[in-house]
C-alpha positions in Angstrom: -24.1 12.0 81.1 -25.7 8.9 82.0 -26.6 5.7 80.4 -29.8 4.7 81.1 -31.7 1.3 80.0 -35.5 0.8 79.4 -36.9 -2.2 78.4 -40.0 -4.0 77.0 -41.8 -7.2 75.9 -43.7 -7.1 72.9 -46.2 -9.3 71.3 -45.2 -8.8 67.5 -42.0 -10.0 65.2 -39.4 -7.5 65.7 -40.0 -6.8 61.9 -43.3 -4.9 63.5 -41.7 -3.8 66.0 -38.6 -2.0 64.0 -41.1 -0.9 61.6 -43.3 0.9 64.4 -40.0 2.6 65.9 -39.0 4.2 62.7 -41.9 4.8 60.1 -42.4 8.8 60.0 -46.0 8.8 61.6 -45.6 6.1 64.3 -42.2 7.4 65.1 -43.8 10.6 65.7 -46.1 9.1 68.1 -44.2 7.5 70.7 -41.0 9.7 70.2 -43.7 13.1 70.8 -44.4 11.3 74.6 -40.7 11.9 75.4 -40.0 15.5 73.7 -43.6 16.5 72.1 -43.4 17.6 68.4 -40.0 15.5 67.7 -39.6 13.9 64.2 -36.5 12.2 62.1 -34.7 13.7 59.1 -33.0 11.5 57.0 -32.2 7.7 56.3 -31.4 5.5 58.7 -28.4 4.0 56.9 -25.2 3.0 58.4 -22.9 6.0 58.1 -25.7 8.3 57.2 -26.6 11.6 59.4 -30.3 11.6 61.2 -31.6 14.7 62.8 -34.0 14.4 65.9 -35.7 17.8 65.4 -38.4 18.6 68.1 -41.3 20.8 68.1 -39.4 23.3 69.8 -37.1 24.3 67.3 -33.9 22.5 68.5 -32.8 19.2 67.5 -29.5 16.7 67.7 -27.7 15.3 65.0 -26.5 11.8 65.2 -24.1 9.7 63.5 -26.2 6.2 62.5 -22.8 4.3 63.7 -24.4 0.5 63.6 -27.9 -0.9 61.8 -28.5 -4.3 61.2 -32.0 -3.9 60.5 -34.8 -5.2 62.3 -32.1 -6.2 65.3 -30.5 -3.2 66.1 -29.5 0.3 65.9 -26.7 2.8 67.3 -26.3 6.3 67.0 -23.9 8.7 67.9 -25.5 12.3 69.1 -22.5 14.8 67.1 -24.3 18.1 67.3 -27.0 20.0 69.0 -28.3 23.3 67.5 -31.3 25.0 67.5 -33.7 26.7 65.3 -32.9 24.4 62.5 -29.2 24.8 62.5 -28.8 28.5 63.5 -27.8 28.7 66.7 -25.6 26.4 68.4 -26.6 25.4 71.9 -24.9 23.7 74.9 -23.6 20.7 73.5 -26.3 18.2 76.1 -25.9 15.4 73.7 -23.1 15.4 72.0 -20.9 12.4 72.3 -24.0 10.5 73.9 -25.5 7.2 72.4 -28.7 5.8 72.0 -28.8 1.9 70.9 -32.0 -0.1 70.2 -31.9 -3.8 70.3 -34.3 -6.2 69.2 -34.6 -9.9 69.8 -37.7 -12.2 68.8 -38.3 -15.4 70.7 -42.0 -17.0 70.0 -43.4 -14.2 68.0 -42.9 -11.6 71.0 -40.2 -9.3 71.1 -37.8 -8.0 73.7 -36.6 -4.2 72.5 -34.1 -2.7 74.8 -32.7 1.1 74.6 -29.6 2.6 76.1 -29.2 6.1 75.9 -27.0 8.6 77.5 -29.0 11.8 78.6 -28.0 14.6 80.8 -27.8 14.3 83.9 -30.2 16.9 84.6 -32.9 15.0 82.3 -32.6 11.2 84.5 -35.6 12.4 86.5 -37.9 13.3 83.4 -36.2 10.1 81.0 -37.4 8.2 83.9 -41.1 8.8 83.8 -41.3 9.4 80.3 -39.4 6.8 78.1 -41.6 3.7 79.7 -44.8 5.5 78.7 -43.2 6.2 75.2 -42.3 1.8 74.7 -45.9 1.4 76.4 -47.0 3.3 73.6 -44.5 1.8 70.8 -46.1 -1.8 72.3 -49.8 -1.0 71.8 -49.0 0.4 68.1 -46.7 -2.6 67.2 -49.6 -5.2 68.9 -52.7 -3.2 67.3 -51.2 -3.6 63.6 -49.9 -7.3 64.1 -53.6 -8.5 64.6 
């Protein structure tokens, strides 16, 4: 695994911003740019269980280890299985985290992710997470008009 970091300025309180990464149908939209059909399962509560599931039947459970919300997120990838729990694959992301962080000076906001991802996947994370925050930045500035 490696950690990788991605980052963006947005102009919106980090209220909007939090509320655009993890509402159902604008999660949907910038999370599909990175893995195209992927939504989340459950609450994001500290010590709760959230499910990634993608529209390709597999999907990673993770462990919601830190929230303080509207600032920050960490989650701890536990499992990976595919076709909704049937079928245990190689375990890609297990023991990996993905952190969001959020910080609002002047009504624009900084959000930062680090995630662990497969080796294998640097190449593809690379092109595709900075489309998915340009995305999650024109969703957050379109609604804070």
């Amino acid at each position: 695994m490696k950690e990788m970091q991605f980052s963006i300025e947005i102009n919106a309180s980090h209220e909007k911003v939090w509320d655009t990464l993890w509402q159902n149908e604008t999660f949907r939209e910038w999370a599909g740019i990175i893995d195209p059909g992927t939504h989340m399962v459950g609450d994001l509560k500290e010590g709760n269980q959230v499910q990634y599931i993608s529209g390709n039947g597999y999907d990673v459970t993770s462990l919601v280890e830190k929230l303080t919300i509207n600032e920050f997120l960490l989650l701890r990838h536990q499992a990976d299985t595919q076709d909704e729990g049937r079928q245990a694959r190689e375990n890609e992301w297990t023991g990996g985290t993905e952190s969001y962080s959020l910080t609002e000076d002047g009504g624009t906001t900084k959000l930062v992710v680090a995630v662990d991802v497969p080796l294998e996947m640097e190449d593809y994370f690379k092109a595709n997470y900075p489309k998915a925050f340009e995305r999650v930045k024109e969703l957050a500035e379109e609604t804070a008009l």
